[in-house]
NUDO-74752 format. One record per residue: residue in one letter; y, z, x of N, C-alpha, C, CB in turn. Coordinates in steps of 0.02 Angstrom, whole numbers, plus 32768, in hexadecimal, padded with zeros to 4 digits. Glycine has a CB too. Example, Ala and Ser with C-alpha at 12.3 -4.5 7.8 and 13.67 -1.06 7.14 Angstrom:
// residues 2
A7EE4818682947F1F818682677F5B818682947F2081C48235/S7F90816282827FCB816582AC8002818A82857FE2811E82C0/
//
This chain:
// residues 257
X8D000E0AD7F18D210DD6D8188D6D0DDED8178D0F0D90D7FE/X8D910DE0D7DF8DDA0DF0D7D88DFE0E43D7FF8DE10DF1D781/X8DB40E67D8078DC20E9CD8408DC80E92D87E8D9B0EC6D844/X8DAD0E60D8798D9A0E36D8D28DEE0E10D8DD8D410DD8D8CE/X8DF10DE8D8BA8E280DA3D8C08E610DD5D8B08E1F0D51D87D/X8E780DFBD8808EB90E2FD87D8EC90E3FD8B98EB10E72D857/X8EC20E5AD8EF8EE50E7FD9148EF30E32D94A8EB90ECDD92F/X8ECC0DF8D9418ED00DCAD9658F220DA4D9418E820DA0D961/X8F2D0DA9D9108F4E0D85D8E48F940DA9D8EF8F2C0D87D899/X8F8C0DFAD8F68FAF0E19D8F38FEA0E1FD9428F850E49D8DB/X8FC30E17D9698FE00E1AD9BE8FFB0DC9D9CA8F930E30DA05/X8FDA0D9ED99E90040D66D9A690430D63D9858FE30D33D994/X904D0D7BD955907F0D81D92E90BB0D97D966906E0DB5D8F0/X90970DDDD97990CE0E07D99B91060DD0D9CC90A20E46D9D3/X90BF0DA3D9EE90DA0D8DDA26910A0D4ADA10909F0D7FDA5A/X91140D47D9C8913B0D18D9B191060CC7D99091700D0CD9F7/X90CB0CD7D99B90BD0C9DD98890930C98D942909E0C82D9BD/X90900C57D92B90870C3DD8E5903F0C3BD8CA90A20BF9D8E1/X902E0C5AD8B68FF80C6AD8AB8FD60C4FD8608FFD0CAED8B7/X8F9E0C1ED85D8F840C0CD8218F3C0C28D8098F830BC7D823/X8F320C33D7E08EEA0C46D7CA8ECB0C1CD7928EE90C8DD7B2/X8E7E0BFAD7B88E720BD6D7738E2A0BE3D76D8E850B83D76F/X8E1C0BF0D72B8DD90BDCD70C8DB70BA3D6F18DD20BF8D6E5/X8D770B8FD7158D590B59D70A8D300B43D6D58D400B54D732/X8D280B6BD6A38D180B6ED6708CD20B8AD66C8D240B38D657/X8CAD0B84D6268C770B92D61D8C5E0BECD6188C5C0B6AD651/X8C970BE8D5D58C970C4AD5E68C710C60D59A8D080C7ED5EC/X8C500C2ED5838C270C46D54D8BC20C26D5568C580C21D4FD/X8BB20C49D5418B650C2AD53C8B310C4BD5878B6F0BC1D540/X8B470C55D5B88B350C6CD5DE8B310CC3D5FC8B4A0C46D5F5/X8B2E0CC9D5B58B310D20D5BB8B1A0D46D5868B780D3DD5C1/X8B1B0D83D57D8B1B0D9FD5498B660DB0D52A8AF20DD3D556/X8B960DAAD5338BDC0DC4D5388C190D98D52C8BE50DDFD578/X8C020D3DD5118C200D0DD5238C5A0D19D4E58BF10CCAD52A/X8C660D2ED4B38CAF0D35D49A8CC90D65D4C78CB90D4CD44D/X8CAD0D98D4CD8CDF0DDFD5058CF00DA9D5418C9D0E3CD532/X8CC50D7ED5788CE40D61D5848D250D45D57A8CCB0D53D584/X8D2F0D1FD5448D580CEFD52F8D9D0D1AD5298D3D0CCBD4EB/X8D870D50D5058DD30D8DD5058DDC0D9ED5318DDA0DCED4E6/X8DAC0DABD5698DD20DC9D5B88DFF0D87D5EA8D800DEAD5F7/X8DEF0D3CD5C48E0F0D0DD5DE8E530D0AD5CA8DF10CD7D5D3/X8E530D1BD57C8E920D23D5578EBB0D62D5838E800D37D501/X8EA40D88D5878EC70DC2D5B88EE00DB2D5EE8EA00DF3D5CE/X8EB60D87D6148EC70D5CD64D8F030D3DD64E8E9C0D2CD653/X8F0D0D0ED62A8F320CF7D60F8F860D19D6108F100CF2D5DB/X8F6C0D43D5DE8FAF0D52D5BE8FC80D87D5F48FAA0D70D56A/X8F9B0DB6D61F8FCB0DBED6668FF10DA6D68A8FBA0DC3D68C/X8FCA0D6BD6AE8FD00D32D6DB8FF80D06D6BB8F920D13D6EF/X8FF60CEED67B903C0CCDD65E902B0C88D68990960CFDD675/X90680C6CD68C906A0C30D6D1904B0C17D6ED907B0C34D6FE/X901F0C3FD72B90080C5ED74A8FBE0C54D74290230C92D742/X8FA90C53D70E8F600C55D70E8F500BFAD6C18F420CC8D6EA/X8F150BEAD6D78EFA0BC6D6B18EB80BC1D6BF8F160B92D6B0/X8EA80BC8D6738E590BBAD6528E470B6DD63B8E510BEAD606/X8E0E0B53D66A8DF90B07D6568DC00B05D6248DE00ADDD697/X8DA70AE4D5F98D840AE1D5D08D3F0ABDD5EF8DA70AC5D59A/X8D0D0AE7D5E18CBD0AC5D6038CAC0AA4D5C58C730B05D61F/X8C6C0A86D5D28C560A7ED5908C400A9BD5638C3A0A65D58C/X8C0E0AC3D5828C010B09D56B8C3F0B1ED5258C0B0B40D5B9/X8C6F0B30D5458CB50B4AD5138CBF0B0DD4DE8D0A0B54D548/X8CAC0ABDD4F78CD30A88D4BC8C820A94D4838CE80A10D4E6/X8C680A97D4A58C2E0AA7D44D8C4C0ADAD4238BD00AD0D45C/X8C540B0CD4468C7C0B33D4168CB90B24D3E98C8F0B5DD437/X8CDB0B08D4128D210AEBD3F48D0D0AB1D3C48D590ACCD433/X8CE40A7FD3D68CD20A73D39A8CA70A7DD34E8CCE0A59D3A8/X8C860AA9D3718C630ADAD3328C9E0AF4D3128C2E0B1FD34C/X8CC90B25D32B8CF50B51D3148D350B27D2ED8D0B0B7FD352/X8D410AE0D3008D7A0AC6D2EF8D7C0A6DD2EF8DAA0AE7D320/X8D310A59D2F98D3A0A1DD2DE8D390A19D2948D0E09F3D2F9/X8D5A09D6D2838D5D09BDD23E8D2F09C6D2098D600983D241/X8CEE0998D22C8CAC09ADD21A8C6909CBD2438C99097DD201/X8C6009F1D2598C2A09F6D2858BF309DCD2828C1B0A27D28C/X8BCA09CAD2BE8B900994D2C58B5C09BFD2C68B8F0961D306/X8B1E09ADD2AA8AD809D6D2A98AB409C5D2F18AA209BBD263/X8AC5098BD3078AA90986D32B8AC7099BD3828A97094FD316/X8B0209A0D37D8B3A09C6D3B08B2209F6D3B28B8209D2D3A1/X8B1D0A33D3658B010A69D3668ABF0A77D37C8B050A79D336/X8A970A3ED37A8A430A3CD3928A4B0A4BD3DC8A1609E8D386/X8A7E0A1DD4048A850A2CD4598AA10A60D4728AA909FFD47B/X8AB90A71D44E8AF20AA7D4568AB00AE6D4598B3A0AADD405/X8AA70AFED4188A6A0B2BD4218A370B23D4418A520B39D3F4/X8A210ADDD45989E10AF4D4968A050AF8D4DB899A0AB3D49F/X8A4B0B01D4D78A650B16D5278A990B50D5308A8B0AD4D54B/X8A710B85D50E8A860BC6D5128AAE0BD6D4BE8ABD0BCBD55D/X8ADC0BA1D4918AF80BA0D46D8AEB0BEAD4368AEF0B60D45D/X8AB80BEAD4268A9B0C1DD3FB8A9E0C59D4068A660C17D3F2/X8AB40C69D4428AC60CB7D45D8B130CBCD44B8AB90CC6D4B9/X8B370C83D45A8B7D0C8AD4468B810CA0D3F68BA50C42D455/X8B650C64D3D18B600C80D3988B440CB6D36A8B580C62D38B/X8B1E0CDCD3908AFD0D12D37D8B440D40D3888AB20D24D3AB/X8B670D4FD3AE8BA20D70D3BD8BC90D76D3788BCA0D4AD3F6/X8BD40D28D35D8BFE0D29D3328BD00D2FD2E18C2E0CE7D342/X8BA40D4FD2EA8B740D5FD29F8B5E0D0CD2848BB30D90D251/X8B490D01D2B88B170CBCD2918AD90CB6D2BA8B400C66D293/X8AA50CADD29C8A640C9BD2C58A480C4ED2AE8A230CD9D2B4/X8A020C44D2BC89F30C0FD2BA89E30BF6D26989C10C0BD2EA/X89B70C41D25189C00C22D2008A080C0ED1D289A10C5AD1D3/X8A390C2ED1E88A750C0DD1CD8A830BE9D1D68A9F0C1AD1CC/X8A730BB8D2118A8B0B74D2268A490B4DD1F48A8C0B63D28D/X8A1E0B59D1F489E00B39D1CF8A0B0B2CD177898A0B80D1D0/X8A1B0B58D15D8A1C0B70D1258A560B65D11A8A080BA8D11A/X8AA00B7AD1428AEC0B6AD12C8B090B46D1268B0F0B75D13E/X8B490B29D12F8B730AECD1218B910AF5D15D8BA40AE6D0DF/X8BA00AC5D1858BBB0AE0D1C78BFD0AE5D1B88BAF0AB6D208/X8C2E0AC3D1998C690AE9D1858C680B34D1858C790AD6D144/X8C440B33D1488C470B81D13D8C4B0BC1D1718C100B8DD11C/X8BEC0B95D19B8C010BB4D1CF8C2A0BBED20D8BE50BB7D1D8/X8C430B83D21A8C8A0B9DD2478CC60BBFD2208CB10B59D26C/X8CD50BBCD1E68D0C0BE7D1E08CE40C32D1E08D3C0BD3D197/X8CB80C2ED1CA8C8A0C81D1C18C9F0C9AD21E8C090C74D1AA/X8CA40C78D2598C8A0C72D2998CD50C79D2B38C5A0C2BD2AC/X8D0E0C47D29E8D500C66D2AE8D640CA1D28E8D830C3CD2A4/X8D4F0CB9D2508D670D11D24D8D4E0D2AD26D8D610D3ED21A/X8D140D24D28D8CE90D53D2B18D040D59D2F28CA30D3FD2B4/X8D180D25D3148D4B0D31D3648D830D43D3548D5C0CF2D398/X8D990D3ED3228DD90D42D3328E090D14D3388DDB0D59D35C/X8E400D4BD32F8E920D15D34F8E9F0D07D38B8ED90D32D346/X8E860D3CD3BE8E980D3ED3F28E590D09D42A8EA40D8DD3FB/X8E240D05D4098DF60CC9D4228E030C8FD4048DB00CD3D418/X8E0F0C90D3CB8E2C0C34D39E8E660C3BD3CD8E4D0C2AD32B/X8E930C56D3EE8ECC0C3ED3FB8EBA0C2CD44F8F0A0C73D3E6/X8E880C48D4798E7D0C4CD4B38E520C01D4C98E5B0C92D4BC/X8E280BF9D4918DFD0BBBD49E8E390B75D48C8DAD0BBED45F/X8E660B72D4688E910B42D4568ECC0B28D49F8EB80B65D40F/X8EC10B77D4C08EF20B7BD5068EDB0B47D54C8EED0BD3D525/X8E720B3DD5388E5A0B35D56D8E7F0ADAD57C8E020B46D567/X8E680AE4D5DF8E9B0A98D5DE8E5E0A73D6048EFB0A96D615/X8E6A0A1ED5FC8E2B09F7D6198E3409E5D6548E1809BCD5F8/X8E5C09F0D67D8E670A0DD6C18EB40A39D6DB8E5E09CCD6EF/X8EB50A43D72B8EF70A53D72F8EFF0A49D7788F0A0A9BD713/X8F360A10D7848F3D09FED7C38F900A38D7F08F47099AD7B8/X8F6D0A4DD81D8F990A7BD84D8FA00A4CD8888F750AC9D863/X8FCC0A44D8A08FDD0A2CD8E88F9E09DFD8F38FCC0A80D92C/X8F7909EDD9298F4D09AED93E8EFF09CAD92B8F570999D99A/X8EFD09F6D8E98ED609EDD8D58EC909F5D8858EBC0A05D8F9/X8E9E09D0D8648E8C09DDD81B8E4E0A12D81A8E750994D7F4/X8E530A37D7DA8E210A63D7C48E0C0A34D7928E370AADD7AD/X8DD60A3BD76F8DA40A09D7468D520A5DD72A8D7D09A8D7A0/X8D540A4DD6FC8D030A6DD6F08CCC0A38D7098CF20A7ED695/X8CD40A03D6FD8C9809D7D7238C9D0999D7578C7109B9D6ED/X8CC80972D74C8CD2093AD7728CF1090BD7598CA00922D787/X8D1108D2D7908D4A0893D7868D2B0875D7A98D990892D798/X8D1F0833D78A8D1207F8D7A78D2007E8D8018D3B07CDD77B/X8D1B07E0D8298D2907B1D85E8D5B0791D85B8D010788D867/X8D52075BD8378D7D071AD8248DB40719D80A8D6306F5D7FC/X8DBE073FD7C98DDA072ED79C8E15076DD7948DA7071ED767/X8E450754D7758E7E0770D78B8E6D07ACD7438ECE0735D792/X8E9B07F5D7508E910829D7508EA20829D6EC8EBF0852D791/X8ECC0808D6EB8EFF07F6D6AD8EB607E3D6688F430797D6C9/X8E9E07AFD6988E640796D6638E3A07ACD6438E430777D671/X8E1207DED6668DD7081CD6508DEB0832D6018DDE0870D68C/X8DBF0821D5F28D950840D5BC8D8C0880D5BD8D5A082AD5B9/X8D7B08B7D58A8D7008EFD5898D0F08F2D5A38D8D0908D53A/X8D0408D2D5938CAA08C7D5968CA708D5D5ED8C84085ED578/X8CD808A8D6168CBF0898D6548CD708D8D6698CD60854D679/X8D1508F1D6588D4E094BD68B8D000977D6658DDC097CD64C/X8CE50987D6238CAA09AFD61E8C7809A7D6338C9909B8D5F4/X8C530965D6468C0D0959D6508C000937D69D8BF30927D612/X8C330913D6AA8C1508E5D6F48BEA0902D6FD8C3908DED73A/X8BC108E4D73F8B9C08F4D76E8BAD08C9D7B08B5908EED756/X8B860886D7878B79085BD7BE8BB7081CD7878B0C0846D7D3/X8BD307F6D7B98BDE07EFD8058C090831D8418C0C07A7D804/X8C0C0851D80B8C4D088ED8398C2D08ADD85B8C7C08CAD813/X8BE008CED84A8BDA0900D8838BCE08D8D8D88B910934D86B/X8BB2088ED8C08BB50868D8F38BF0084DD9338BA20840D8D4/X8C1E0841D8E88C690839D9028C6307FFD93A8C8B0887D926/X8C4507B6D9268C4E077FD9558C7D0748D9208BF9075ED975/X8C960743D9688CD30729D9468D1E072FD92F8CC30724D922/X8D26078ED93B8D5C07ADD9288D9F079FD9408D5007E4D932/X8DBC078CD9068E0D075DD92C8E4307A1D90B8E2806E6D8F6/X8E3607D7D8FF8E6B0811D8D38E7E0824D9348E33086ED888/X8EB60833D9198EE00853D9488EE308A9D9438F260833D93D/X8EA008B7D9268EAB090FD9268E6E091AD92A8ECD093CD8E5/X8E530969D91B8E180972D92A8E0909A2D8E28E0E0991D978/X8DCC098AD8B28DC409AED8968D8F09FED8998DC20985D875/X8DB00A21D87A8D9A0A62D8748D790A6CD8338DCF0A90D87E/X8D1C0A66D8368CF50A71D7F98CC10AAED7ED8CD10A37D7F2/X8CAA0AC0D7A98C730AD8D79E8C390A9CD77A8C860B17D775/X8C140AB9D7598BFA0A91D7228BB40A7DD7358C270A54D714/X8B9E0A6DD7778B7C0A56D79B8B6F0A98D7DB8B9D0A11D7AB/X8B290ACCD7EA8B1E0AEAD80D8B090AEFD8568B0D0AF7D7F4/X8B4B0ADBD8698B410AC0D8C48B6B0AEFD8D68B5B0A6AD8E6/X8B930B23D8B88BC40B44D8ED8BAC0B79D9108BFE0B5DD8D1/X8BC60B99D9598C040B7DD9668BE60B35D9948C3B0BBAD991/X8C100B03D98B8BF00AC8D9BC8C400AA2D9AC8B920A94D99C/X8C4E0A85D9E38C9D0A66D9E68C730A32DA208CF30AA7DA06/X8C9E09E5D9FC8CAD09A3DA188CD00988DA138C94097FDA15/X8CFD0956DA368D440939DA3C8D510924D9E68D4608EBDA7B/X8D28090BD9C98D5008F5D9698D43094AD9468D08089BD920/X8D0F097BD9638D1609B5D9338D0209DED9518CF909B7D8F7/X8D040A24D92B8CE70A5DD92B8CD70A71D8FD8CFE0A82D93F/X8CA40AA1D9068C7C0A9AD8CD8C790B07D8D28C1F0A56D8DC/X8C700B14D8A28C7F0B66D88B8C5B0B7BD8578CC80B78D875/X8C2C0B57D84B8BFB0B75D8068BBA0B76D8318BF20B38D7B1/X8BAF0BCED8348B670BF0D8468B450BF9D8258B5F0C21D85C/X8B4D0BF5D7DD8B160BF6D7C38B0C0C33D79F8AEA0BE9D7F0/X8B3C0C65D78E8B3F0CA4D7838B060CB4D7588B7D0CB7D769/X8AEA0C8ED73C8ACD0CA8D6FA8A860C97D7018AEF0C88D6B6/X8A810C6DD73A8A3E0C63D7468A2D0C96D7AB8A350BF5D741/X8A480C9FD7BC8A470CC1D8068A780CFFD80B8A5E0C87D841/X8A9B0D0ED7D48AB00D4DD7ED8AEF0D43D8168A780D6ED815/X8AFB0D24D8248B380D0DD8528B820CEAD81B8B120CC4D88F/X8BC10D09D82C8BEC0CEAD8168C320CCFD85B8BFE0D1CD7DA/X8C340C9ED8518C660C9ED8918CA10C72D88F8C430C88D8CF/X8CE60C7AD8A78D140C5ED8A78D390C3CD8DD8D2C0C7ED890/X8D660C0CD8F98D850C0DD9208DC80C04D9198D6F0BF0D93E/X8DD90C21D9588E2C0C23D96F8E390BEFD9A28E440C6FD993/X8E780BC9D9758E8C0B85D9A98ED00BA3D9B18E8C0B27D985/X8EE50B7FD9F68F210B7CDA118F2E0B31DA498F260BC5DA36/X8F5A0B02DA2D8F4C0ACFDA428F100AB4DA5E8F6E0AC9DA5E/X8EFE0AB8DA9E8EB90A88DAA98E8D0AC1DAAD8EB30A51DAF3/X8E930B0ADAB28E5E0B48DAC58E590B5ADA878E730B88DAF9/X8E170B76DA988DF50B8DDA5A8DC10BC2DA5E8DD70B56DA3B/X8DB70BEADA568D870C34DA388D6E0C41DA068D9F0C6BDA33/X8D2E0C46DA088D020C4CD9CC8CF80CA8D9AF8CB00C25D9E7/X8D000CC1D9828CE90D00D96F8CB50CF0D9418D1D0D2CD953/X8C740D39D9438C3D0D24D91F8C200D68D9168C0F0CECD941/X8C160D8AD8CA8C160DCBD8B78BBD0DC1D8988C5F0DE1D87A/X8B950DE8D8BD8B3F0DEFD8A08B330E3BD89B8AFB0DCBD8DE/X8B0C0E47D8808ADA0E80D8718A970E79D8A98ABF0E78D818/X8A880E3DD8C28A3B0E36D8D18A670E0DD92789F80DF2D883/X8A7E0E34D94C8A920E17D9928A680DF3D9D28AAE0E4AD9AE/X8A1B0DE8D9C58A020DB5D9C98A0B0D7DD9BA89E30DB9D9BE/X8A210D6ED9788A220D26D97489E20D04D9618A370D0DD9B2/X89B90D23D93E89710D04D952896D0CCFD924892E0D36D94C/X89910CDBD8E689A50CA9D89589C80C6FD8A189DB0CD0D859/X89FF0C85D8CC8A1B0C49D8F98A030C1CD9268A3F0C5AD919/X89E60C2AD95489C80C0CD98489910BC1D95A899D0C50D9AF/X89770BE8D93A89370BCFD91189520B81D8E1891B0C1CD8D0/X89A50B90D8CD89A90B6AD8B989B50B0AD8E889D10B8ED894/X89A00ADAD8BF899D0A90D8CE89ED0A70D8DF897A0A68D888/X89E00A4FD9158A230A2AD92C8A490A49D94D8A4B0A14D8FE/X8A400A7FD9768A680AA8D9868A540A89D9EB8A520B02D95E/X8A820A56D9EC8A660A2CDA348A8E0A46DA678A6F09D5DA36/X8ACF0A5CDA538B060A72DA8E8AE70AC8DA8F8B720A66DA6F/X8ADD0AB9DAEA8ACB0B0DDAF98B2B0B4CDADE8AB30B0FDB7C/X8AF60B8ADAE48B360BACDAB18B140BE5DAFD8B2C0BC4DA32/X8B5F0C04DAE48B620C43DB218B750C83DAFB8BA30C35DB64/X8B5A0CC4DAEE8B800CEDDAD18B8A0D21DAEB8B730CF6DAA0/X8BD90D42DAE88BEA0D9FDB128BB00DBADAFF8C340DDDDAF1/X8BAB0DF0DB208B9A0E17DB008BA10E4BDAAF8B9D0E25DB27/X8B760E4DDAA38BAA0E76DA668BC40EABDA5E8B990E7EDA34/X8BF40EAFDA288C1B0EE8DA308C2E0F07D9E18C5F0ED2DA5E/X8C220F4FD9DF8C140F60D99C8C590F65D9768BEC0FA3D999/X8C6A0F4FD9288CA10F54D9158CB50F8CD8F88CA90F2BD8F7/X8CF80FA4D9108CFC0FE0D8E08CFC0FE3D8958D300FFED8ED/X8CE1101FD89D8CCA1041D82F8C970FFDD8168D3A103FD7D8/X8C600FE2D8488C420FBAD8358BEF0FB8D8438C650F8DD847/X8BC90FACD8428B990FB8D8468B9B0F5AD8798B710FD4D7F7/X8BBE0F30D86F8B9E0EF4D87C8BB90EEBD8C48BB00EB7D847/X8B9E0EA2D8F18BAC0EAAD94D8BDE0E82D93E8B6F0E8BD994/X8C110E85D9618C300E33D9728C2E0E13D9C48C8A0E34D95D/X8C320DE2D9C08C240DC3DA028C5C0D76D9F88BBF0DB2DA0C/X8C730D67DA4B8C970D37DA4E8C600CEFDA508CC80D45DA8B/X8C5F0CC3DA418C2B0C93DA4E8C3F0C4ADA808C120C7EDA03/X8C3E0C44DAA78C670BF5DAD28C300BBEDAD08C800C00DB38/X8C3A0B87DA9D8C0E0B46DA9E8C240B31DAEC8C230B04DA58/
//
């Protein structure tokens, strides 16, 4: 994807304009690779400087609190591992009998030597949203109602409902989410950009510029058949054709909700 969006990022620049990059979080648990993740965000990062920001999913706050709450909860840890959690931690040399058997202290400091400095310092960076111009980025959702200031960390990680509904919406911007697998699909309170990568094969991003907008979306399987299949997906979707990326094996295609 960052092969895709670079040269996009790059010609805007030329032409003088301001260019932001953000991640919506949720860069651990859904892979085999979720600390390498987390360091290629840190890389991200520390290129882009300014320029770029990483939002925290929830996915990432289990971690952060495994890795750096006060006391860690057994039972946090219980949810956490039946929703992918246990692959993260397998990364960092812990499995399930050590959580049975250890002290969870123990085991998170055993779990921050194991990432590292450069991941303890990358997960501490992540932010619970980031508002650009007339729109907010969010990993899951903001209320309708209620003014932006008030939110809780529970509601910017977890919403659903009332936001994906969005009756009622008195915000003067439009938020930009993952967290919830409807993307690409855009309506006057949001857009929505989480495909689902980890369940369909599909990863996809968009590019705003005041009110226009373009979806990019990088697969292996250019059917779509994982996609299609998935629930709630009510707004018809149109896609280019595809087009192969260089030094890549995977398609990319433009997508217009």
């Amino acid at each position: 994807m960052l092969g895709l969006l670079g040269p996009e990022i790059g010609r805007a620049r030329e032409r003088g304009i301001a260019c932001r990059l953000v991640l919506l979080g949720d860069y651990v648990d859904r892979g085999p690779c979720s600390i390498g993740t987390l360091r290629r965000v840190a890389g991200i990062l520390d290129v882009e400087d300014a320029s770029a920001h990483a939002l925290c999913g929830n996915h990432d706050h289990y971690l952060i609190e495994f890795l750096f709450g006060e006391s860690p909860r057994l039972e946090a840890m219980e949810v956490w591992c039946g929703n992918g959690g246990l692959t993260t931690l397998a990364e960092l040399g812990i499995d399930a009998a050590d959580l049975a058997a250890g002290d969870l202290a123990d085991l998170a400091a055993r779990a921050r030597a194991a990432a590292g400095p450069e991941v303890v310092a990358v997960l501490r960076r992540l932010e619970l949203y980031r508002t650009i111009g007339d729109y907010v980025c969010v990993h899951a959702g903001i209320n309708p109602t209620r003014p932006l200031g008030e939110h809780g960390r529970g509601e910017l990680l977890w919403l659903r409902e009332p936001f994906l509904g969005g009756r009622g919406w008195k915000h003067p911007f439009t938020a930009v989410h993952g967290h919830t697998i409807r993307g690409p699909e855009v309506f006057p309170h949001r857009i929505a950009v989480d495909s689902g990568v980890y369940r369909t094969g599909i990863l996809s991003a968009v590019q705003l510029s005041g009110n226009r907008l373009r979806f990019f979306c990088i697969t292996s399987e250019p059917k779509l058949k994982a996609f299609k299949r998935l629930p709630g997906l009510e707004q018809p979707r149109r896609f280019g054709s595809p087009e192969p990326v260089a030094a890549s094996d995977e398609l990319a295609m433009t997508a217009v909700a």
